[in-house]
N, C-alpha and C positions, 0 to 999 in steps of 0.2 A: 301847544296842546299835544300830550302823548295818545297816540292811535292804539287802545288799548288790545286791538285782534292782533297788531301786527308786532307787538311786544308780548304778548302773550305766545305768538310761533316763535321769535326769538327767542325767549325764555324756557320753551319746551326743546330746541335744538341744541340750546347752552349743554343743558341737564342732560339731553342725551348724548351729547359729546363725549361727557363724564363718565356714562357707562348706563345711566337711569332707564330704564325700561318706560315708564309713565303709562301702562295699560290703563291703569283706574281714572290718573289724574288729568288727561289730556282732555276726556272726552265733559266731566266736571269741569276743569278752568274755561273748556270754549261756552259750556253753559253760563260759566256765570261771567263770559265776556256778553255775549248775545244778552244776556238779563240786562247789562249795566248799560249798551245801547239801545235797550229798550226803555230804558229811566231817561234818557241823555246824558248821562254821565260820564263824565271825560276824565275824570279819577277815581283813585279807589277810597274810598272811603268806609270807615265803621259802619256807619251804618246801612251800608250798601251793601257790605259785606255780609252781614246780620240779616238783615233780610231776606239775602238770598240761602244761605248756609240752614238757616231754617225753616226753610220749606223742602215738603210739606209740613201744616204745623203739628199734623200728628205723629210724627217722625220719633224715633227714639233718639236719645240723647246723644249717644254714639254716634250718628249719622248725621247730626246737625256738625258736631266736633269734627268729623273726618274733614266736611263741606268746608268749615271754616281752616281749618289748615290749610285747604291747597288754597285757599284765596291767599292766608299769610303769608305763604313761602312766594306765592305769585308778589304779593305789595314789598316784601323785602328786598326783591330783585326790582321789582318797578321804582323803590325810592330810591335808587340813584340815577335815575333820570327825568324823576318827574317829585321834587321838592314837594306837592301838592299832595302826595301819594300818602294816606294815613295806614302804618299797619296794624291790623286786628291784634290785641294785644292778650295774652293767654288766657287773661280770667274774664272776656269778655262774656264768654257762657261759664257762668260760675259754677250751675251744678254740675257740669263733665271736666269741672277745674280739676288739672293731676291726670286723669284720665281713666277712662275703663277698658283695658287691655285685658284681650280675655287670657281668663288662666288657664294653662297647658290642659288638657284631659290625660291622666296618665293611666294609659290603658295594662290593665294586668295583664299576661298570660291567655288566661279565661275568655277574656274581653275578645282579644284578636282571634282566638279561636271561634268563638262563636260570631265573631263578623268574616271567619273566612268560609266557615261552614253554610249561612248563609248566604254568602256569594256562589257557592256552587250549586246552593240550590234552584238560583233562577232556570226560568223553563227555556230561554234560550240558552245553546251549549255554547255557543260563542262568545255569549255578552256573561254569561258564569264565568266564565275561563278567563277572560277578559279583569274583570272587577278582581275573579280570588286571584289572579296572576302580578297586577298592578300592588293590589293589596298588601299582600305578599313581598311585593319587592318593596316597597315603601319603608315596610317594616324592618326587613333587614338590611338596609341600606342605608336608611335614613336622607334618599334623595329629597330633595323638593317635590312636590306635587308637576307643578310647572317645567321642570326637569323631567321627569319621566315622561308625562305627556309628549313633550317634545321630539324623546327619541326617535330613531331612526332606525332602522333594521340593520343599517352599517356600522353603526352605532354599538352594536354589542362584536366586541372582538372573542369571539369562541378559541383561538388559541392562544391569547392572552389570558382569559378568564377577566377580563374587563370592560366594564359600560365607557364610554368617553361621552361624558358631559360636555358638551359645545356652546359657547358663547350663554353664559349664564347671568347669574346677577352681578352687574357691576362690570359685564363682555368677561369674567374669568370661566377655562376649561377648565375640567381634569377628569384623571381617572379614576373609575371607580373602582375595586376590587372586587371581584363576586364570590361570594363559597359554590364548591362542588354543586350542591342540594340546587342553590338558588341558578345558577346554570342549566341546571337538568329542567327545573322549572319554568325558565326559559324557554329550554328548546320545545318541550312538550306544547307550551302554547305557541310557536311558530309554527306546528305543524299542525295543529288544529285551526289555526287562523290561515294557514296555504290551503287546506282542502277547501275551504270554503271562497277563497278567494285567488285563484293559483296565479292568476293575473294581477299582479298590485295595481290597486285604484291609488293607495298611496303610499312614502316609501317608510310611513309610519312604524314603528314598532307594534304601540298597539292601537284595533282597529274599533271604528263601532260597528253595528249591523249593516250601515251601509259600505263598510268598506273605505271608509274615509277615517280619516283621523281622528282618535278619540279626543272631544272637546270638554273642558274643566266643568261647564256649563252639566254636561250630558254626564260625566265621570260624579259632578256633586250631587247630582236627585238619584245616580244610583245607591252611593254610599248615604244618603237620609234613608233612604227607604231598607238597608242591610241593618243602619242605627237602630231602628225601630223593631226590624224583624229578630236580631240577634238579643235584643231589651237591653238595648245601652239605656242610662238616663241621664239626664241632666244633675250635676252636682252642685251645683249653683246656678246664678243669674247668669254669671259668666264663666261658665267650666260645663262646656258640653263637646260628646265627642266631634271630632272636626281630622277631615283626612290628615293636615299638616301636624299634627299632634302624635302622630307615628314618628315624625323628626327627631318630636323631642324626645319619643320612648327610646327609642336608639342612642339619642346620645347620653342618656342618666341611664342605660343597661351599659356603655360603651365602660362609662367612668366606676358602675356600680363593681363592675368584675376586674376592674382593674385594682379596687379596694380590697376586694377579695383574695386576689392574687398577691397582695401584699406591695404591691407598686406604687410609686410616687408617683399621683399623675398628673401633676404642674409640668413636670419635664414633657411630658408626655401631650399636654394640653394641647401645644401646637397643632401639633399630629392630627387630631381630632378635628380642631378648627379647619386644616386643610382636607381634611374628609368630607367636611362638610361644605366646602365651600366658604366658606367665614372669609373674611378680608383679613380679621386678627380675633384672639383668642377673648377678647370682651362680648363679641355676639354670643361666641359660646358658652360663656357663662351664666347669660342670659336662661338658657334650655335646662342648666341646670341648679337654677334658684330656688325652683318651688318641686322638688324631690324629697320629699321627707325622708325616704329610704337614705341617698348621700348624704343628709346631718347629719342622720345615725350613727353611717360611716364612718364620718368625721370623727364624733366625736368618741366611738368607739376606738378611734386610733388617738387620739390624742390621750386619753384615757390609759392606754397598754404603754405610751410612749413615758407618761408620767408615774409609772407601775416599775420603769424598766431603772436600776441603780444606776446614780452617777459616774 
């Protein structure tokens, strides 16, 4: 008989050996360990699996799917020590078969402005400064959300002109490069975050009103409530603005001007992926699949190239 709590800590230490974070999925697979000793169940099974993945039953579809994934990847690792072990198989929930991965928002110009202008208008100067500061950097940097969060005051080298991202997805660092602008931007909110706090409570970059570390939690109901105020709207079921979606705008502005410029940027692709943190240059192709502007590109260039005599 496999002890399924004490293989379920094994299996999250495995994965984090590897480099996995498991913020979502740790606190999900001990739920649906706790669920399965409360059946008596001593394996995993379908439809144990199904049962718990969708609840509640009024849940969207998306949320049943995520639920059943971490049971999956949990039963794939448990079948080789417990022969008894069934895994959930992809089409067991058939209508989120394939999947619903939400589609990038790709914010224009316009959009960011009026989600930065909004940010400064909230009537605290510190949580403005705060949001249009983050905001802002997101945008031209293209960090991760959870990356910037994380920073650290140390963390921005002002005679380098670099962020140093620490121990990220998958445990990789690097540097980040800043422009002139977004430095000045910087310093300006450090020093309106010093008056208010001269003492660090923490050694955060950026802070909230208590002086503590800005949390995703607290940084995502400000950015709904700027979505609403600036009149973003949702463009589909699955295309609404969402902070990580600045990622993507940076990286299809990155590749857009480098078409511009007349540049080959396969050679270049690397490059990018290491900007971004990428492991290799497949994630980042990913960001720029659903760019209708790079088709254009493309095929704008293929088009001159087929124009040009043998």
């Amino acid at each position: 008989m496999t002890d399924l709590r004490t293989t379920a800590e094994q299996y999250l230490a495995t994965r984090r050996a590897v480099g996995f974070k498991l913020t979502h999925v740790e606190p999900l697979l001990l739920d649906f360990v706790r669920f399965a000793h409360s059946r008596n169940a001593t394996h995993v099974t379908c439809d144990l699996a199904l049962q718990w993945a969708t609840a509640p039953r009024d849940a969207t579809a998306g949320w049943w799917k995520g639920r059943l994934c971490v049971v999956r990847c949990f039963a794939r690792y448990l079948s080789a020590v417990d022969p008894a072990t069934e895994v959930p198989p992809t089409g067991l929930l058939p209508r989120v078969a394939g999947g619903n991965r939400a589609q990038p928002y790709l914010y224009s110009d316009a959009e960011v402005a009026a989600l930065l202008t909004a940010a400064r208008s909230i009537r605290s100067a510190l949580t403005a400064a705060t949001c249009s500061t983050l905001i802002g950097l997101l945008a031209c940097t293209g960090t991760r959300v959870g990356e910037a969060l994380r920073l650290d005051r140390d963390d921005l080298d002002r005679v380098r002109g670099v962020l140093i991202v620490r121990d990220s997805k998958f445990d990789r660092s690097r540097e980040v490069p800043l422009h002139e602008t977004t430095l000045a931007a910087l310093d300006r909110y450090g020093r309106l975050r010093d008056t208010y706090y001269p003492t660090p409570q923490s050694p955060s970059l950026f802070i909230s009103r208590t002086g503590a570390r800005l949390s995703y939690s607290t940084m995502n109901g400000h950015f709904a409530r700027l979505v609403r105020k600036a009149g973003l709207v949702l463009r589909t079921d699955h295309c609404r603005p969402r902070m990580q979606d600045l990622r993507h705008r940076f990286a299809c502005l990155t590749v857009q001007q480098w078409y511009r410029d007349g540049v080959d940027f396969q050679p270049r692709l690397p490059l990018l992926s290491t900007y971004l943190g990428h492991v290799n240059p497949v994630s980042t192709y990913w960001y720029l699949s659903a760019q209708p502007d790079l088709l254009d590109a493309a095929a704008a260039r293929l088009e001159s190239s087929l124009r040009e005599p043998a």
